[in-house]
C-alpha positions in Angstrom: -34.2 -15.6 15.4 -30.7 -15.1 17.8 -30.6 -13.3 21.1 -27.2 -12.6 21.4 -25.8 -9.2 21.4 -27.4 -8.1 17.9 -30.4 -9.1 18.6 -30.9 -7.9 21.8 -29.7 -4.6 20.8 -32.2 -5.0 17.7 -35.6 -5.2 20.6 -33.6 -2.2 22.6 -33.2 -0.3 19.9 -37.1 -1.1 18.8 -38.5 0.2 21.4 -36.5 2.9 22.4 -37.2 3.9 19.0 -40.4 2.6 18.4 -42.7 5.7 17.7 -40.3 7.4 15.1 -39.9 3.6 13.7 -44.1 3.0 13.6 -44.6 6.4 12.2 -42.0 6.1 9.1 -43.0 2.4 8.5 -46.8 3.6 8.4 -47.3 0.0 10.6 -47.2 -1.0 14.0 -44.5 -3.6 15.0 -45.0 -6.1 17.2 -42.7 -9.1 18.3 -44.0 -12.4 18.5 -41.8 -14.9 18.8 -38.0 -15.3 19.6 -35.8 -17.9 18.7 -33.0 -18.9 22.0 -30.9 -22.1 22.4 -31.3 -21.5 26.0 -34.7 -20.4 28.0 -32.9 -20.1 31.1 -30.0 -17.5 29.9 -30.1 -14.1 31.0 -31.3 -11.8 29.0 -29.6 -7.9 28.1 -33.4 -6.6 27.6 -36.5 -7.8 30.0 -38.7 -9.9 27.9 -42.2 -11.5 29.1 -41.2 -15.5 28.8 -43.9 -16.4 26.9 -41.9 -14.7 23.8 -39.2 -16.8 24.2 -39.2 -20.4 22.1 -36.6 -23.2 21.4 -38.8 -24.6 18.4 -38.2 -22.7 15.5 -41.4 -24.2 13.8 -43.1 -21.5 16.5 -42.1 -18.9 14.4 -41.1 -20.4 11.0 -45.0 -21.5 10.8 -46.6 -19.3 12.9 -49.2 -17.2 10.4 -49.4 -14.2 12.3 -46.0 -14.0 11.7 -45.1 -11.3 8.8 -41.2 -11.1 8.9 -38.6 -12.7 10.1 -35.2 -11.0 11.7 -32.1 -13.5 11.6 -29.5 -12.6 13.8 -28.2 -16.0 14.6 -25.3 -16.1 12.1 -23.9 -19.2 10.5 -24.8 -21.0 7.3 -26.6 -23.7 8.8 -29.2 -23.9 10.1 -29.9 -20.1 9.2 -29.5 -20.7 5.7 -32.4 -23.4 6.2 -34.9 -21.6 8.3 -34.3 -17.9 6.0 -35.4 -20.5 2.7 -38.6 -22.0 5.1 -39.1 -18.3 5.9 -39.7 -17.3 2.7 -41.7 -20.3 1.9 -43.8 -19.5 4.2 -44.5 -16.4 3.2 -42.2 -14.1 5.2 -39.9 -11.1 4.5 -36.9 -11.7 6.1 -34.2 -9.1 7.2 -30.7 -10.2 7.8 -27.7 -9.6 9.1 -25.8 -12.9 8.2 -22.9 -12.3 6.1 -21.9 -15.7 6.0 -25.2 -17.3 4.4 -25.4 -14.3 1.9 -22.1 -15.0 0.8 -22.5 -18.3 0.4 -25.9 -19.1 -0.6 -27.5 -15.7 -1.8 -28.8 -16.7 -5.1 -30.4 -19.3 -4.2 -32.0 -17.6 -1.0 -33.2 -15.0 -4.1 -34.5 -17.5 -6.1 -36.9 -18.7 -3.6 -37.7 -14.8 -2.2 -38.5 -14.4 -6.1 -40.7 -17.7 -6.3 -42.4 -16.1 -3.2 -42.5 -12.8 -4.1 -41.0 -11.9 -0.7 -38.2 -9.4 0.7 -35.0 -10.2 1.4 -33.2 -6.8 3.1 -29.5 -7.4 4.5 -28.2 -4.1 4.8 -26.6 -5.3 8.4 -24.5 -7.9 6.7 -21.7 -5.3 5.7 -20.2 -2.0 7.0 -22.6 -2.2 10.4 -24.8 1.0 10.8 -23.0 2.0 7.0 -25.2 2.5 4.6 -24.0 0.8 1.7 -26.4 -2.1 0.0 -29.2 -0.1 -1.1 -27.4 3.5 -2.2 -25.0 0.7 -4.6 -28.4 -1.5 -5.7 -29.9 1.8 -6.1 -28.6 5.4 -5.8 -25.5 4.1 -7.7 -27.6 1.8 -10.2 -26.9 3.9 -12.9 -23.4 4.0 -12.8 -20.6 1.1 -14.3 -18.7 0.2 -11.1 -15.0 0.4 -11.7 -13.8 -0.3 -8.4 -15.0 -0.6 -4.9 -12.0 -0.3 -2.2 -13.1 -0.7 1.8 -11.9 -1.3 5.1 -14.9 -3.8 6.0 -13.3 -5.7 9.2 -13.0 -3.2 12.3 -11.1 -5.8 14.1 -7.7 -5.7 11.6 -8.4 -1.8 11.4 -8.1 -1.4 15.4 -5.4 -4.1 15.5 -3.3 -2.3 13.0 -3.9 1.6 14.2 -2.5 0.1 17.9 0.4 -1.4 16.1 1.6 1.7 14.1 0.5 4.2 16.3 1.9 2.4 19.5 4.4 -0.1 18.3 2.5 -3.1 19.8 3.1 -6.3 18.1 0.0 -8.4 17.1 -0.3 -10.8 19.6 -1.1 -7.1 22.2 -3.5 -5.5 19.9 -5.3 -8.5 19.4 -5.8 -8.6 23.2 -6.2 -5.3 23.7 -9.2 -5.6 21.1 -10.5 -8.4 23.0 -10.7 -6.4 26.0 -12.5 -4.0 24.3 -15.2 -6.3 23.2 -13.7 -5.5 19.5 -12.7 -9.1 18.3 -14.4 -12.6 18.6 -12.9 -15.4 21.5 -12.2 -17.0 18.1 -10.1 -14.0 16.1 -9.1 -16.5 12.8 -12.3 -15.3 10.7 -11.2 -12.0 11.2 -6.9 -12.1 11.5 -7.1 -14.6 8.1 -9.3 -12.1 6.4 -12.2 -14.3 5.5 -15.0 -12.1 7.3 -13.6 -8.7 5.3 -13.7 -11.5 2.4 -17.3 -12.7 2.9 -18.6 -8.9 2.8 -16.5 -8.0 -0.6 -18.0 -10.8 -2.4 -21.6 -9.7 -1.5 -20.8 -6.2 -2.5 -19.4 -7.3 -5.5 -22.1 -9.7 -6.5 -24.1 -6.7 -5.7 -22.7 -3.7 -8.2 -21.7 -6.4 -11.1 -25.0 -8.7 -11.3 -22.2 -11.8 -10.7 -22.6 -14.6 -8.5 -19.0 -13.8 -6.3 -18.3 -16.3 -3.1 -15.3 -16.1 -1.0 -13.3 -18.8 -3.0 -13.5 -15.8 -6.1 -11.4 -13.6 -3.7 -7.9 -14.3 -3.1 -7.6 -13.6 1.0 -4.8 -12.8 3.1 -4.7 -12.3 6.6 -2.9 -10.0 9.0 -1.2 -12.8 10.6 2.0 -12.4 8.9 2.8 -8.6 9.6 4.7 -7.6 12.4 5.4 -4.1 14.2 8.6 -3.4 12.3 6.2 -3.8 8.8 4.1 -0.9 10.2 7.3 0.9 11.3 8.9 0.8 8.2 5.5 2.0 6.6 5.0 4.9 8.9 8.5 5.6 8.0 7.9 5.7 4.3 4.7 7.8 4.6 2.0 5.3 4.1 -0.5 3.3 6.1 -1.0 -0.3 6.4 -4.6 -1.6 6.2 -6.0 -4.7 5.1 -7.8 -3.7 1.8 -11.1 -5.7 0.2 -11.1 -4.5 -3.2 -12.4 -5.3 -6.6 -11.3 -4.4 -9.6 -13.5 -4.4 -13.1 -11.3 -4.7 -16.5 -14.1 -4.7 -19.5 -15.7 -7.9 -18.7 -13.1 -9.7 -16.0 -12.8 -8.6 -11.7 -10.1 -9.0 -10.1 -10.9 -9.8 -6.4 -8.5 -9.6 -3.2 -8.3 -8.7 0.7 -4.9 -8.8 1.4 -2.4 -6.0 3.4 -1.8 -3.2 1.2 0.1 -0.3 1.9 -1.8 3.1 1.3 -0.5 6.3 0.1 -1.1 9.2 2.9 -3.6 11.1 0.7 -5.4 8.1 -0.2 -9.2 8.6 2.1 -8.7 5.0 3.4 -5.5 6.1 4.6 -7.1 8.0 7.3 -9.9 5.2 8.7 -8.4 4.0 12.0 -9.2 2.2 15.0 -12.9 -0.3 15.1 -13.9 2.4 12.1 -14.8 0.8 8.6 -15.1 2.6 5.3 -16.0 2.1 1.7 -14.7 3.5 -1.3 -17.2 3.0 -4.7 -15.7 4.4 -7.8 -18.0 4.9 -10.9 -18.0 5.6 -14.4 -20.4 8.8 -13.8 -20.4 9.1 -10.0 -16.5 9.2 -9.8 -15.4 8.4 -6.0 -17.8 8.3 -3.3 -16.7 7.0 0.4 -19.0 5.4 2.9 -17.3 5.9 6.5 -18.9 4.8 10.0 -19.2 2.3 12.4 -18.9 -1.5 10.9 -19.5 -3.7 14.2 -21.2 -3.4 17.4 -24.5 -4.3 18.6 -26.7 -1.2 18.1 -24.8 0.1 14.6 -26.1 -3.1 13.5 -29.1 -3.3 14.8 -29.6 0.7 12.7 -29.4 -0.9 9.9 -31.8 -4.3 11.0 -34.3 -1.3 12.2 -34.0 0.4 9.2 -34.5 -2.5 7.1 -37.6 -3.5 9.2 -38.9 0.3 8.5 -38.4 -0.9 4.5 -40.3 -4.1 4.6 -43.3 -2.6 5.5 -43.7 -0.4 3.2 -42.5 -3.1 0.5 -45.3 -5.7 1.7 -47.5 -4.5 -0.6 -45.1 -5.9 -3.5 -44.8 -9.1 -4.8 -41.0 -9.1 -6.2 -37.9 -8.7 -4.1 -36.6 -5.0 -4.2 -32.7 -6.3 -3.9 -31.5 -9.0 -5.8 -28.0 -9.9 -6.5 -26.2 -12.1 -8.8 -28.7 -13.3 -11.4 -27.4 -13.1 -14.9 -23.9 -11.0 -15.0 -20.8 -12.3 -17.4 -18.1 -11.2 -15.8 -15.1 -13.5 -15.2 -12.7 -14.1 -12.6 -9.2 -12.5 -13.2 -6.3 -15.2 -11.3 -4.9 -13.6 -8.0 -2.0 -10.7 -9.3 -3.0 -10.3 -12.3 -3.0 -6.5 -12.7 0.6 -5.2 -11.6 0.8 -2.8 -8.5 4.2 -1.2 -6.8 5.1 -3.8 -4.0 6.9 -3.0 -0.7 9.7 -6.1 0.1 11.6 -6.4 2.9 14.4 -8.6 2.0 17.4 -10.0 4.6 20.8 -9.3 3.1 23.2 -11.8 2.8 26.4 -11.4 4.4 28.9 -9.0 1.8 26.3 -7.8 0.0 25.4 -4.2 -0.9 22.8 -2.1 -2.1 24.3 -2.6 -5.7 23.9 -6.0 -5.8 20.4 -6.3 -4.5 18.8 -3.3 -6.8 20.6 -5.4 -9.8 18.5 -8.5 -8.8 15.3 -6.4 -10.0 17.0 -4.0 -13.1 17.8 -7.5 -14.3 13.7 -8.2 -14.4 13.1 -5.2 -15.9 11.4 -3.9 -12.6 11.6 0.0 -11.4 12.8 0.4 -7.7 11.5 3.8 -6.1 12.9 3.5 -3.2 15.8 1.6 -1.9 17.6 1.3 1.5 18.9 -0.9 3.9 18.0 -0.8 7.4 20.2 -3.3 9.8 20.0 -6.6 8.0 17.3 -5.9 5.6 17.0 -4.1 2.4 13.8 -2.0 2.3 12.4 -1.6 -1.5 9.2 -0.1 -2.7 8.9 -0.6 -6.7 7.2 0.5 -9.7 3.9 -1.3 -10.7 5.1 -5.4 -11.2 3.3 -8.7 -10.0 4.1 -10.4 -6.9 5.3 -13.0 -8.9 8.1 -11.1 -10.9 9.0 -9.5 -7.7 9.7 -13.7 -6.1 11.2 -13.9 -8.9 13.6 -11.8 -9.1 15.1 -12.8 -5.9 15.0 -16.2 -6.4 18.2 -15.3 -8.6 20.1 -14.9 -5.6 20.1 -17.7 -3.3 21.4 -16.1 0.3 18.5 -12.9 0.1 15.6 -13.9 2.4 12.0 -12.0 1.1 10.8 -11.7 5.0 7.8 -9.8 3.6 5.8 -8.5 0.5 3.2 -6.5 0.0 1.0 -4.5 -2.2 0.9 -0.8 -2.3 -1.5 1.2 -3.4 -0.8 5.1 -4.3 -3.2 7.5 -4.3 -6.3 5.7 -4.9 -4.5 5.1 -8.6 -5.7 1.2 -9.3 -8.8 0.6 -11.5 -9.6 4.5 -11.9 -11.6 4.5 -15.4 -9.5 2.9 -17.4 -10.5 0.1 -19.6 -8.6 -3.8 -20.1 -6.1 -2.0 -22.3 -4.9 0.8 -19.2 -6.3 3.3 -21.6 -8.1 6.1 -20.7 -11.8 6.4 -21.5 -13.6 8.7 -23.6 -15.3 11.4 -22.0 -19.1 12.3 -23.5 -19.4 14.9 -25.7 -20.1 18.6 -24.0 -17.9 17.6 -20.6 -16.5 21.4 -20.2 -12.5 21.3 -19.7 -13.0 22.1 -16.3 -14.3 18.7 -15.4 -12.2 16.9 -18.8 -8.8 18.4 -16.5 -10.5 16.9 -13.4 -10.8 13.4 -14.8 -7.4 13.5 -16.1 -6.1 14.4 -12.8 -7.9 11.3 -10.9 -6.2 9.3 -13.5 -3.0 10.3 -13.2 -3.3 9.8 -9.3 
């Protein structure tokens, strides 16, 4: 269902692939029926017409029909003809996102009532394997934090920025050009695409229906070339971080510009690239790093997830579920303190004295302190947003032009519990790995 440039890479792919696909499935594939808008439209791959169908009741209700690959993306009416789908009978394989995000439990329920598939690796991270080794190879494990770079758009716009001082109105062109970015950027610039793929991660490792509206977003709208200046300056890099972070029984959820220490791995992830950092109790860090976009790293995973189905049509229970019966809560946007990087303009007669006051009056730490032309430059020690607002709302004449989170060495949510104590290592853990553990703490 959708012939744009995922799904025709999806039928290159298949048969360019097709006897290495057919010989791990243990089944032949065979398309019969696709879903267009427009019969006329040229095609990317040569296709006999009689495959081609504006009438999705064609394939929706067609019985030698055994799955169904949505590539339309949307909610509606993909959300509609995924639930008929499975009504019907059919696995589906996805790579929607959007729909998941939005309406995955109740797409579960019915694949449950069914006893159908539901496979979506595609939706996040591209040709990245990340769904099935969190459902499964990582099933075992508490989650205490999952950190990615999920939108190659922002990651490509903000490598050209620092690494070629290019404002954002350039990169975004440039990335255009490139085939890189959407005609329409805003799902990607206001972070709501990054924010759609967090929340089905985290409904994923906590067992917690998460939507987008969980998540506090920002975009990458508000940054300009002198923010990644100033960050290249100080020795960290700017990306726009999805990240959850577990406390006992509460998440804290948030895309947003954060500024990474060098030595954090995410650090490193430039240009279209995207990359996932999952942090468990038992696993400790592991990083998922590939390609996130693009027709044919999608259509890897849609392939793959084909391959899955059928040898999981014999089964009458979905092998990935998400969001059924967890407890955690919510946590309110900046609710766990982080350093924060301010630029701040200087009123007229003013000094650094006076502006470092403004925050040892709140009680905050400043690390590092400097004025540049008519800004102070301040990184602090780990406060909330708020405090940070706050503290220069005292004087009048300062101007916050910008704030933003930083994030050290991969320090936030690393096994501690609600209290920001550290955990109890099992009995038997030699002091080889005890000293280890300690050490990811501290960083």
């Amino acid at each position: 269902m959708g012939l744009g440039n995922v799904g025709g890479s999806f039928l290159f792919l298949l048969e360019k692939n097709r006897v290495l696909a057919e010989g791990k499935a243990g089944a032949r594939f065979t398309i019969k029926k696709i879903l267009v808008r427009d019969l006329a439209k040229p095609r990317p791959v040569r296709l006999s017409s009689n495959l081609l169908t504006t009438k999705a009741e064609e394939v929706l209700r067609n019985r030698e029909i055994d799955v169904v690959i949505e590539t339309m993306g949307g909610t509606s009416p993909a959300k509609e003809y995924i639930l008929e789908a499975l009504g019907q009978g059919k696995d589906v394989v996805t790579a929607n996102k959007e729909v998941l995000a939005l309406h995955g439990r109740e797409i579960f329920q019915k694949a449950a009532a069914f006893g159908r598939q539901v496979l979506f690796e595609a939706s996040v991270g591209g040709a990245i394997p990340i769904i099935r080794p969190l459902a499964e190879s990582l099933a075992g494990n508490q989650i205490c934090r999952i950190s990615g770079i999920l939108n190659g758009t922002t990651n490509y716009i903000l490598t050209r920025m620092g690494e070629e001082g290019l404002e954002l109105e350039t990169a975004l062109r440039l990335a255009q050009e490139k085939g890189f970015s959407e005609t329409d950027p805003s799902d990607d610039l206001e972070g709501r695409d990054a924010a759609r793929k967090l929340a089905i991660l985290a409904s994923l490792a906590y067992n917690t229906v998460i939507t987008p509206e969980d998540i506090h977003t920002e975009g990458i709208g508000h940054l300009e070339h002198r923010d990644l200046a100033l960050t290249r300056r100080l020795g960290y890099s700017l990306k726009l971080l999805a990240q959850v972070i577990r406390r006992d029984d509460a998440l804290e959820l948030s895309v947003q510009p954060t500024l990474l220490g060098r030595r954090n791995p995410l650090a490193q992830v430039n240009d279209s690239f995207n990359a996932i950092l999952v942090e468990g109790d038992a696993s400790g860090e592991t990083m998922f790093y590939g390609q996130g976009a693009g027709g044919l790293a999608t259509a890897s995973s849609l392939l793959g997830d084909l391959i899955e189905v059928a040898r999981l049509r014999p089964l009458r229970q979905p092998r990935l579920t998400f969001g059924r019966n967890g407890t955690y809560r919510i946590l309110p946007s900046g609710s766990l303190p982080n350093p924060l990087f301010l630029r701040i303009g200087v009123p007229a007669g003013h000094g650094p004295g006076d502006m470092g006051a403004l925050f040892y009056r709140r009680g905050i730490e400043v690390r590092t302190f400097f004025l540049d032309a008519d800004e102070a430059v301040v990184i602090t020690g780990a406060a909330l947003a708020a405090e940070g607002r706050a503290a220069l709302s005292e004087e009048k004449a300062a101007v916050l032009r910008q704030i933003l989170r930083v994030e050290e060495e991969g320090s936030a949510g690393t096994g501690l519990t609600g209290e920001g104590k550290e955990r109890d290592l099992p009995s038997g853990v030699p002091r080889g790995a005890e000293g280890r553990a300690s050490d990811a703490r501290r960083h």
